[in-house]
C-alpha atoms as an extended CHARMM CRD file, in Angstrom:
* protein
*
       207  EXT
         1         1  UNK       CA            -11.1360000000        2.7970000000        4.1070000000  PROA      1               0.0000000000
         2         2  UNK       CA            -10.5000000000        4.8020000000        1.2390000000  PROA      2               0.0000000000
         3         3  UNK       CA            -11.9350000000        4.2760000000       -2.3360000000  PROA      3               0.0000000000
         4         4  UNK       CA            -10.8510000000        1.3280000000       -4.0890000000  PROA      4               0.0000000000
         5         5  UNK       CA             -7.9110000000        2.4190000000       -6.9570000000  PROA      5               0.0000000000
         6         6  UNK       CA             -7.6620000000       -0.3000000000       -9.4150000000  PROA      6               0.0000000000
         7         7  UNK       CA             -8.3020000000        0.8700000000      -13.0210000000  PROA      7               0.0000000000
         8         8  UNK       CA             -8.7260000000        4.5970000000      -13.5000000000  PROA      8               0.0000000000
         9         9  UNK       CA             -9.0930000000        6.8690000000      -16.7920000000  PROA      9               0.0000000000
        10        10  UNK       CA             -9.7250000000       10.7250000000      -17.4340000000  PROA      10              0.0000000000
        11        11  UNK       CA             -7.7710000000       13.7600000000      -18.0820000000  PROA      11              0.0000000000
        12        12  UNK       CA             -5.6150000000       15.5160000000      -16.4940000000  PROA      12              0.0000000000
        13        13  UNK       CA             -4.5850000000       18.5530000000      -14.6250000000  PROA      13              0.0000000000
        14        14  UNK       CA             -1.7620000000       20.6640000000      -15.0640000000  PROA      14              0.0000000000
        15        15  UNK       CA             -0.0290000000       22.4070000000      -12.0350000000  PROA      15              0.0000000000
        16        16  UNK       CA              3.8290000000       22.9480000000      -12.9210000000  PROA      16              0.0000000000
        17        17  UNK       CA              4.6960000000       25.1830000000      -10.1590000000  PROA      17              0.0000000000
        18        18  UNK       CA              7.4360000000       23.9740000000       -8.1290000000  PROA      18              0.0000000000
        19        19  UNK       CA              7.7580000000       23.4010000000       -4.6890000000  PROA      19              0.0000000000
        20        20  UNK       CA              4.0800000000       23.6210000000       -4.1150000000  PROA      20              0.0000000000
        21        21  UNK       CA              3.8400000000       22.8200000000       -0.2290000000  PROA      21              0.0000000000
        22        22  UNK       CA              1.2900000000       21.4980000000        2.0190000000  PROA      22              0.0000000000
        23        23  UNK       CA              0.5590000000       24.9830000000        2.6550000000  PROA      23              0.0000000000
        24        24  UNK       CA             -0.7560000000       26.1240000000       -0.7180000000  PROA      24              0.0000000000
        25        25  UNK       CA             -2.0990000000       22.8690000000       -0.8900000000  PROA      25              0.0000000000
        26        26  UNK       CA             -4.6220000000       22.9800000000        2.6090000000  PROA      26              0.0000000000
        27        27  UNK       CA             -3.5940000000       26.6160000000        4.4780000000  PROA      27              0.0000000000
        28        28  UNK       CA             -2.5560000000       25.9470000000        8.0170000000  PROA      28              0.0000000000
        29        29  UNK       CA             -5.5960000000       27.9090000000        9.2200000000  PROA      29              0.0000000000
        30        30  UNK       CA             -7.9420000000       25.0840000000        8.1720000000  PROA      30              0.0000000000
        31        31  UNK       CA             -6.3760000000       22.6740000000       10.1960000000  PROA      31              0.0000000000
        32        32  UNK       CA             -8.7820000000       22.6220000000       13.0180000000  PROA      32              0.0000000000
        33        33  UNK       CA            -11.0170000000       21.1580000000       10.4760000000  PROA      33              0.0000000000
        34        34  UNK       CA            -11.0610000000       17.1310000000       10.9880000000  PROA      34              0.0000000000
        35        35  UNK       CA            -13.8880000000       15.7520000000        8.6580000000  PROA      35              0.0000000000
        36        36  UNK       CA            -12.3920000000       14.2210000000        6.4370000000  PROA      36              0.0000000000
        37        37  UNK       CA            -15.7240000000       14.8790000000        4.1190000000  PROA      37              0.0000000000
        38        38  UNK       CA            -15.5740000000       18.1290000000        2.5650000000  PROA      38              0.0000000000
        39        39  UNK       CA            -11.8630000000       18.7810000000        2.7490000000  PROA      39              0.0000000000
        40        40  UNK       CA            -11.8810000000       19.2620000000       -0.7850000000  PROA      40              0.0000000000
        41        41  UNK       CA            -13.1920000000       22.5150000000        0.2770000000  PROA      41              0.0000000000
        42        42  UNK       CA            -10.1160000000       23.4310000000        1.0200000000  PROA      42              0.0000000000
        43        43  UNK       CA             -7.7280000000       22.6940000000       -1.4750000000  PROA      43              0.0000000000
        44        44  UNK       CA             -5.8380000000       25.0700000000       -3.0260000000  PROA      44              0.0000000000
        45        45  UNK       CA             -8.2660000000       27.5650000000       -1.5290000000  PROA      45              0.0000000000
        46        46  UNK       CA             -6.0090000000       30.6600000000       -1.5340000000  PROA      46              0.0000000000
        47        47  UNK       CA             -4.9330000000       30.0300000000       -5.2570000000  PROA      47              0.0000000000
        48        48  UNK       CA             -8.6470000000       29.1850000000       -6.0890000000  PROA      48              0.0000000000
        49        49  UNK       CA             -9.9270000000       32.1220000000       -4.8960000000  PROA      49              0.0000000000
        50        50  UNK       CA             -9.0510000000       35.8880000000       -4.1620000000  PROA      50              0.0000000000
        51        51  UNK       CA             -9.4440000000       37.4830000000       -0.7880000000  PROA      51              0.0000000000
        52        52  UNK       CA            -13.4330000000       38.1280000000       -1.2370000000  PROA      52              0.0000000000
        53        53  UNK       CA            -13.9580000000       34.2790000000       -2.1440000000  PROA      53              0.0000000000
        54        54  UNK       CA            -14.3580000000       34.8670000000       -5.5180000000  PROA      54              0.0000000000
        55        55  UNK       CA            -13.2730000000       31.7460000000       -7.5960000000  PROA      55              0.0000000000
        56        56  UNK       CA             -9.9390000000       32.6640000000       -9.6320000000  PROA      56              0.0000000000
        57        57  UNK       CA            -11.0820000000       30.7160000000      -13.4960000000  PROA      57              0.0000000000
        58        58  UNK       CA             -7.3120000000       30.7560000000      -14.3570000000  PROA      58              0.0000000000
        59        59  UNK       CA             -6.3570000000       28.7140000000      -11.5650000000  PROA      59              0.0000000000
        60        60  UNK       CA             -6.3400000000       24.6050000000      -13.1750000000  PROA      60              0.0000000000
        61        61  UNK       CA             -8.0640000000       23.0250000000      -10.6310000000  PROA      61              0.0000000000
        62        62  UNK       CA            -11.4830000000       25.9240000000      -11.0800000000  PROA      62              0.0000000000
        63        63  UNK       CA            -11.5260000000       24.5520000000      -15.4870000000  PROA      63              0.0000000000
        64        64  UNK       CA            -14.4870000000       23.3240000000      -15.9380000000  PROA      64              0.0000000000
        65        65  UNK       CA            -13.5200000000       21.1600000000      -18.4240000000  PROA      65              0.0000000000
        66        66  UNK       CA            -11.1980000000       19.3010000000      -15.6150000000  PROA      66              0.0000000000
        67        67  UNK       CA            -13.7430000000       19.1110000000      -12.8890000000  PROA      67              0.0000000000
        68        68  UNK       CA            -13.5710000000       14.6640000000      -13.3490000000  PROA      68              0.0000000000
        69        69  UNK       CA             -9.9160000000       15.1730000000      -13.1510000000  PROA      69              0.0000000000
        70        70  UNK       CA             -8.6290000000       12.3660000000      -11.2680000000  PROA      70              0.0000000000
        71        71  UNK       CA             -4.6440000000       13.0970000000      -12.5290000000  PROA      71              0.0000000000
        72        72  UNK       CA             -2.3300000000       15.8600000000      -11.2890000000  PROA      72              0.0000000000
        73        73  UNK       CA              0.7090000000       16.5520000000      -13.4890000000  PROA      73              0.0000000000
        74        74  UNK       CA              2.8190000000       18.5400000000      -10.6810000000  PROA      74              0.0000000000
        75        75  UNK       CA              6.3840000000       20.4630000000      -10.4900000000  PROA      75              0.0000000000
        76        76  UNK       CA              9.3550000000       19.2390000000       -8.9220000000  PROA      76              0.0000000000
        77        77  UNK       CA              9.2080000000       19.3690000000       -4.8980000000  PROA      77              0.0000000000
        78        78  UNK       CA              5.3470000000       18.6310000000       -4.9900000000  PROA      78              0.0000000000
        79        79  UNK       CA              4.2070000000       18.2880000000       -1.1600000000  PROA      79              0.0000000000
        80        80  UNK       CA              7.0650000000       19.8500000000        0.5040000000  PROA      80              0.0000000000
        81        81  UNK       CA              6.8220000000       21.4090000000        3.5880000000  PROA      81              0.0000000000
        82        82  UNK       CA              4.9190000000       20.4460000000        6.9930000000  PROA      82              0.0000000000
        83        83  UNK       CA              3.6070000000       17.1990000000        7.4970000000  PROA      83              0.0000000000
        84        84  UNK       CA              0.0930000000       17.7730000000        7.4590000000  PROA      84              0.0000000000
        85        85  UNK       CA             -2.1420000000       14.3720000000        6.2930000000  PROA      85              0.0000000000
        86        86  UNK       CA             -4.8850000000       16.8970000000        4.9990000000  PROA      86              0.0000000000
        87        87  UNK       CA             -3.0220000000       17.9450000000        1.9580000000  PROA      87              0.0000000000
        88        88  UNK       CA             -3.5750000000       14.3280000000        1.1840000000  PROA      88              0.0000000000
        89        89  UNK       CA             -6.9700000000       14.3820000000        2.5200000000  PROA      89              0.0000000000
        90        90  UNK       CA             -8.0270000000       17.3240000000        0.3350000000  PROA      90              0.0000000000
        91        91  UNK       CA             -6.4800000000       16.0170000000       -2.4860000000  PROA      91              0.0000000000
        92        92  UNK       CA             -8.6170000000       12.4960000000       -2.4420000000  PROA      92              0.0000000000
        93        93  UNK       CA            -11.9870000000       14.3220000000       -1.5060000000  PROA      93              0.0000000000
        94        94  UNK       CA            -11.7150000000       16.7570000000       -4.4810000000  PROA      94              0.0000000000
        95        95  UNK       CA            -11.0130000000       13.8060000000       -6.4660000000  PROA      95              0.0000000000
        96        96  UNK       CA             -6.9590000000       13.4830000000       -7.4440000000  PROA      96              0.0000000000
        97        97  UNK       CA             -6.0700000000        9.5990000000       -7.0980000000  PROA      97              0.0000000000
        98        98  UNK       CA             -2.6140000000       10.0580000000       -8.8080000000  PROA      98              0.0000000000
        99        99  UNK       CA             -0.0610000000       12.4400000000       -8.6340000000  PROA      99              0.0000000000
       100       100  UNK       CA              2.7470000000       12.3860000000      -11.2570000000  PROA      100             0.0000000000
       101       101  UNK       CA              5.7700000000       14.7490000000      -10.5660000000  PROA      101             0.0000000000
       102       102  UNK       CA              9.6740000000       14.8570000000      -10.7970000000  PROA      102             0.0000000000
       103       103  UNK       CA              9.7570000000       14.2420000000       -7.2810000000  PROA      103             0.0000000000
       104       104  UNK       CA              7.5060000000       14.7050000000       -3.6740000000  PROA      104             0.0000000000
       105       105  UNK       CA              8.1770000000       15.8000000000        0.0410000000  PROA      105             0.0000000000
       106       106  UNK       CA              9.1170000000       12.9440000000        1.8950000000  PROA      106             0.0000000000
       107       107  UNK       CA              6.7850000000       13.2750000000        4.8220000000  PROA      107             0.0000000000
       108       108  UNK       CA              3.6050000000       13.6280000000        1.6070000000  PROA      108             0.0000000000
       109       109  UNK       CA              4.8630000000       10.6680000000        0.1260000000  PROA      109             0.0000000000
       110       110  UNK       CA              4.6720000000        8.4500000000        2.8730000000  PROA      110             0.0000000000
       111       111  UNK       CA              0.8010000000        9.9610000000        3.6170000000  PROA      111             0.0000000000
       112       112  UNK       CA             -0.2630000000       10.0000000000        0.2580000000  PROA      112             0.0000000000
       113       113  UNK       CA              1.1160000000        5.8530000000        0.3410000000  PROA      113             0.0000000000
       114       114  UNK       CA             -1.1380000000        5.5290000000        3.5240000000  PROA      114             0.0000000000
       115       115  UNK       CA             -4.5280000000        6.9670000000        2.3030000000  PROA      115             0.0000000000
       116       116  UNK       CA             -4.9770000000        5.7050000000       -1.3970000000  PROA      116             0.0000000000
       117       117  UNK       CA             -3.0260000000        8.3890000000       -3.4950000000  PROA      117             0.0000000000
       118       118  UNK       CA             -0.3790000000        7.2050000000       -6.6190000000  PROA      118             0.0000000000
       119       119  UNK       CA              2.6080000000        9.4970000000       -6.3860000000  PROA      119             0.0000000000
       120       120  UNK       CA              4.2190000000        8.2330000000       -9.8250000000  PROA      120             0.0000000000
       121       121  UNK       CA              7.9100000000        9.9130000000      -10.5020000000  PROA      121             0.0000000000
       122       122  UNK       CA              9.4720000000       10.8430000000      -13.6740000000  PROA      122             0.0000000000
       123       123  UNK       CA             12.3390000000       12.6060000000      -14.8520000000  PROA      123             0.0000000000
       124       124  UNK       CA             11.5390000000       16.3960000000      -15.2430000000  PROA      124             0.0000000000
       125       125  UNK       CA             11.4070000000       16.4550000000      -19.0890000000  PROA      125             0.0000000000
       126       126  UNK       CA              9.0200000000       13.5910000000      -19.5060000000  PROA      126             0.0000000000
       127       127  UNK       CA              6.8360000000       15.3420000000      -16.7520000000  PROA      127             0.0000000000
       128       128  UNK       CA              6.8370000000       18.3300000000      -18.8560000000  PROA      128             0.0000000000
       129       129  UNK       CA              5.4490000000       16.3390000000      -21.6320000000  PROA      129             0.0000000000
       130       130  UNK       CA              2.6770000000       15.0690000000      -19.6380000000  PROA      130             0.0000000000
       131       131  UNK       CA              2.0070000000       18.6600000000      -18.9470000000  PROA      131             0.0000000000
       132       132  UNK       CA              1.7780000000       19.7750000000      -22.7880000000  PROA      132             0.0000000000
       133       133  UNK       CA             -0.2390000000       16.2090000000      -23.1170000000  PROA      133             0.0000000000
       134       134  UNK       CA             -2.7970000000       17.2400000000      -20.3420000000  PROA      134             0.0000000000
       135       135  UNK       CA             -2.9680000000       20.9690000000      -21.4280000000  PROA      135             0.0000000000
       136       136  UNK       CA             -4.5430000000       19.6250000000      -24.5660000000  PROA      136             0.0000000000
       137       137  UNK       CA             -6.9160000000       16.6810000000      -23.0640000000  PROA      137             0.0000000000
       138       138  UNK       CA             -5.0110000000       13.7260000000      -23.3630000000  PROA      138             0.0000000000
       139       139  UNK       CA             -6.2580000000       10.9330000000      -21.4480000000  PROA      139             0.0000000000
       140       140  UNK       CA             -4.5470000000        9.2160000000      -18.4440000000  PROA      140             0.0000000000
       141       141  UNK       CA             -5.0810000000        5.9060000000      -17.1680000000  PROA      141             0.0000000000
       142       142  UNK       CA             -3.9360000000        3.9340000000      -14.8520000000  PROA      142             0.0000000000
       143       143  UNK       CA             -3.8030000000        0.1410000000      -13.9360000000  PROA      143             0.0000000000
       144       144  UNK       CA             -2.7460000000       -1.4390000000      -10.9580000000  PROA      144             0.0000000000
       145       145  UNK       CA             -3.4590000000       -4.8840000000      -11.3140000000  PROA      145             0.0000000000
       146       146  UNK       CA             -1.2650000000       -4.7300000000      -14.9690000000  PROA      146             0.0000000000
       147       147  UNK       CA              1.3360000000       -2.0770000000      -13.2070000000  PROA      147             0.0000000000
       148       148  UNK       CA              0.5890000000        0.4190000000      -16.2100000000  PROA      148             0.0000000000
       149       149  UNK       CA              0.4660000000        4.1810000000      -16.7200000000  PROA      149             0.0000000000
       150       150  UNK       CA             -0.5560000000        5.2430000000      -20.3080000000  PROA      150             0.0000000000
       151       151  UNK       CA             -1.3080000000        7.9400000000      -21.8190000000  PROA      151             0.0000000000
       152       152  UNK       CA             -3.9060000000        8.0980000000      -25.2490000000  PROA      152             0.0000000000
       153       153  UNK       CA             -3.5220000000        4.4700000000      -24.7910000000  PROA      153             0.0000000000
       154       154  UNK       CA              0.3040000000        4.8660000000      -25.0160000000  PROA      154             0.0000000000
       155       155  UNK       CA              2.6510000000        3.4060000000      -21.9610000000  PROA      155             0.0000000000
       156       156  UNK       CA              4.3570000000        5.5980000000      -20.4580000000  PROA      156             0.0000000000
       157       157  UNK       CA              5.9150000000        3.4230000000      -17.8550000000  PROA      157             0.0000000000
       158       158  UNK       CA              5.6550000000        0.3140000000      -15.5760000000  PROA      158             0.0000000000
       159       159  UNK       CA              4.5490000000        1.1070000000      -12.0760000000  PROA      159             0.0000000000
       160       160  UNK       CA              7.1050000000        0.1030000000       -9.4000000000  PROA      160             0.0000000000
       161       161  UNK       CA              4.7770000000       -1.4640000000       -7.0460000000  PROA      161             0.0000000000
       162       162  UNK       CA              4.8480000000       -4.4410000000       -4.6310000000  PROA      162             0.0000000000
       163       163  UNK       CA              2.3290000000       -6.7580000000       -3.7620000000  PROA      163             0.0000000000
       164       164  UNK       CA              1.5860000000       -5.5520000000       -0.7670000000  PROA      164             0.0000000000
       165       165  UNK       CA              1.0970000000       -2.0580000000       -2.0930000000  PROA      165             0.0000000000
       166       166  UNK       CA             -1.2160000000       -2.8680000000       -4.9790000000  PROA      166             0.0000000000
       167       167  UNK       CA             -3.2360000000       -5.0080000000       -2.8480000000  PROA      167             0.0000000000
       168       168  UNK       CA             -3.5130000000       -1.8070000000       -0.1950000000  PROA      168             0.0000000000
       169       169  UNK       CA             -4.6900000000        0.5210000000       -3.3590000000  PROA      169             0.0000000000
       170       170  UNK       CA             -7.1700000000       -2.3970000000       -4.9720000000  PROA      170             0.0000000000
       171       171  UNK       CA             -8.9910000000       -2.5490000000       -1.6080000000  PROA      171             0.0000000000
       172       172  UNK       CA             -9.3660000000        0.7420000000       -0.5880000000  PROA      172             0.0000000000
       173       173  UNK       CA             -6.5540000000        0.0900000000        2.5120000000  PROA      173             0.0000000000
       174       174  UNK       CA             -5.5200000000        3.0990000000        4.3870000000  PROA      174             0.0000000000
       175       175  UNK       CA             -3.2520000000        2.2520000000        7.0610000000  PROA      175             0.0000000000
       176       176  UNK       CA             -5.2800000000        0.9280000000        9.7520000000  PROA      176             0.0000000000
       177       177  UNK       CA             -6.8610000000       -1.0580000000        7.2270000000  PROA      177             0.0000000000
       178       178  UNK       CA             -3.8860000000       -2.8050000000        6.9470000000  PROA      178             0.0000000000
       179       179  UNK       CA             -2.8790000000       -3.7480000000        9.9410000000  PROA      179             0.0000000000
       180       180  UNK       CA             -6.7060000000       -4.8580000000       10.8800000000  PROA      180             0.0000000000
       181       181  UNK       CA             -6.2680000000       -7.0980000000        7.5490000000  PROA      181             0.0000000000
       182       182  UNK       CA             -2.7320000000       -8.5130000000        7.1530000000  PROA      182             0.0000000000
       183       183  UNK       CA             -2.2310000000       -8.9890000000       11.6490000000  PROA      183             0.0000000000
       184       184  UNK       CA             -5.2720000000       -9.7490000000       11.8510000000  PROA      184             0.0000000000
       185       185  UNK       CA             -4.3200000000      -13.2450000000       14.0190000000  PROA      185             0.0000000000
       186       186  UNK       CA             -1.8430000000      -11.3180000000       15.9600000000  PROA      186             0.0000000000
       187       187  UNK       CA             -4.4200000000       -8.6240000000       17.1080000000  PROA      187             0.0000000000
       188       188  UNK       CA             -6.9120000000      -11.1230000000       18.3230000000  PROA      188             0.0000000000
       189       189  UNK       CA             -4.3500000000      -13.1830000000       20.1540000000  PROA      189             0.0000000000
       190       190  UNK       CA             -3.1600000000      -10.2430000000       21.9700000000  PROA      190             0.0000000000
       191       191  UNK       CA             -6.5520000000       -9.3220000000       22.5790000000  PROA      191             0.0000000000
       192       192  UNK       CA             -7.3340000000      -12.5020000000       23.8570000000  PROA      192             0.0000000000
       193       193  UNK       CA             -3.9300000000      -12.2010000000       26.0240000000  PROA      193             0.0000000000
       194       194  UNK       CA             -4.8160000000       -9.1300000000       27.2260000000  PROA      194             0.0000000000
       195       195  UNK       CA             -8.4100000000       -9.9980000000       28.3870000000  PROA      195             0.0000000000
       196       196  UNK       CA             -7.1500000000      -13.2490000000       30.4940000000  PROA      196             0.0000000000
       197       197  UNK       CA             -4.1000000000      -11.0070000000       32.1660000000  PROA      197             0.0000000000
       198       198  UNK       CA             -6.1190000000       -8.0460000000       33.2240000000  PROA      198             0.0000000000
       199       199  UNK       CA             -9.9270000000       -8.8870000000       33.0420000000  PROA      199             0.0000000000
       200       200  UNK       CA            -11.1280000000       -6.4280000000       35.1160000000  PROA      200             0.0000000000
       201       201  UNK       CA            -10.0050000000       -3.8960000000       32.2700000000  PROA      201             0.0000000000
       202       202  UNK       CA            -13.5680000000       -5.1100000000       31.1970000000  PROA      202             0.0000000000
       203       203  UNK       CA            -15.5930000000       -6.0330000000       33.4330000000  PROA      203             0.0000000000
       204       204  UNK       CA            -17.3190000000       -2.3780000000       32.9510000000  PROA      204             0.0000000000
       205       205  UNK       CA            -17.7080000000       -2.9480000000       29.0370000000  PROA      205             0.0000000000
       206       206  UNK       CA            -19.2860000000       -6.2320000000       29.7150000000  PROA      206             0.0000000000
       207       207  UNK       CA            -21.7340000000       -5.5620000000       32.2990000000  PROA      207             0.0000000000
């Protein structure tokens, strides 16, 4: 389970660079790491901070006026690269819930759908706007029961989501979650299935 998205609100954070891979998001030597607490430990970590660990204040994501930030206003190719889950993972524990961008890695976007991040995309000019608009504090909100995405209380756009997806982000379902929810029948009939065909599968469990 992930945390429940269903109405959020604060400012933004603005990281134009493009092509900004899983990489630079969570460095490959982190990846023996697999609690998914503290990941946001990671993030960014070689653009947050210089060789001797010293935190960089120039980099966006080390403003301390942006440390609520739950919006990321990204460049074009955002996610690109490997297919490492923990880019999304780090994202979500430092707090990002929705990314905006011209356009994602494939392999990210389908993560970031299975572990309760919004990838919203926009043409590259109005992205760039939302940049300028979070450079100076603007606040972002989004609503997934109404399918909204405003900015200073001004639309910006409808969100293109099913049913299915909406209800995954209102309860906090990562993909497992689904499957345990929506086949939920079909899991315990094959269970059942399963148990009369080969019960001695279980006879150690049960005794």
């Amino acid at each position: 389970m992930s945390e429940p998205l269903i109405h959020v609100t604060s400012q933004a954070i603005s990281l134009p660079d493009p092509n900004v891979d899983t990489d630079i998001i969570f460095p490959a030597r982190f990846l023996l790491k697999i609690d998914r607490d503290g990941m946001a430990e990671c993030l960014f970590h070689d653009r947050r901070f210089d060789a001797a660990g010293v935190e960089q204040p120039a980099f966006p994501f080390n403003r301390d006026d942006r440390q609520a930030a739950k919006f990321l206003v990204a460049g074009p190719g955002f996610g690109c690269g490997s297919s490492r889950e923990q880019a999304v993972w780090a994202l979500t524990d430092w707090g990002i819930r929705v990314v905006i961008a011209p356009d994602f890695g494939d392999i990210f976007s389908g993560n970031a759908a299975k572990n309760g991040l919004l990838l919203i995309r926009m043409e590259a000019s109005r992205v760039a706007e939302l940049a300028v608009k979070a450079e100076r504090g603007a606040m972002f909100s989004v609503d997934i029961p109404g399918r909204s995405f405003t900015v200073d209380h001004e639309e910006i756009c409808r969100l293109d989501l099913g049913e299915e997806t909406a209800e995954a982000f209102i309860e906090g379902w990562e993909e497992i979650d689904v499957i345990l929810n929506r086949e939920r029948e079909h899991v315990a009939a094959f269970e059942a299935e399963h148990r009369a065909r080969q019960p001695w599968l279980f006879q150690a469990s049960e005794g």
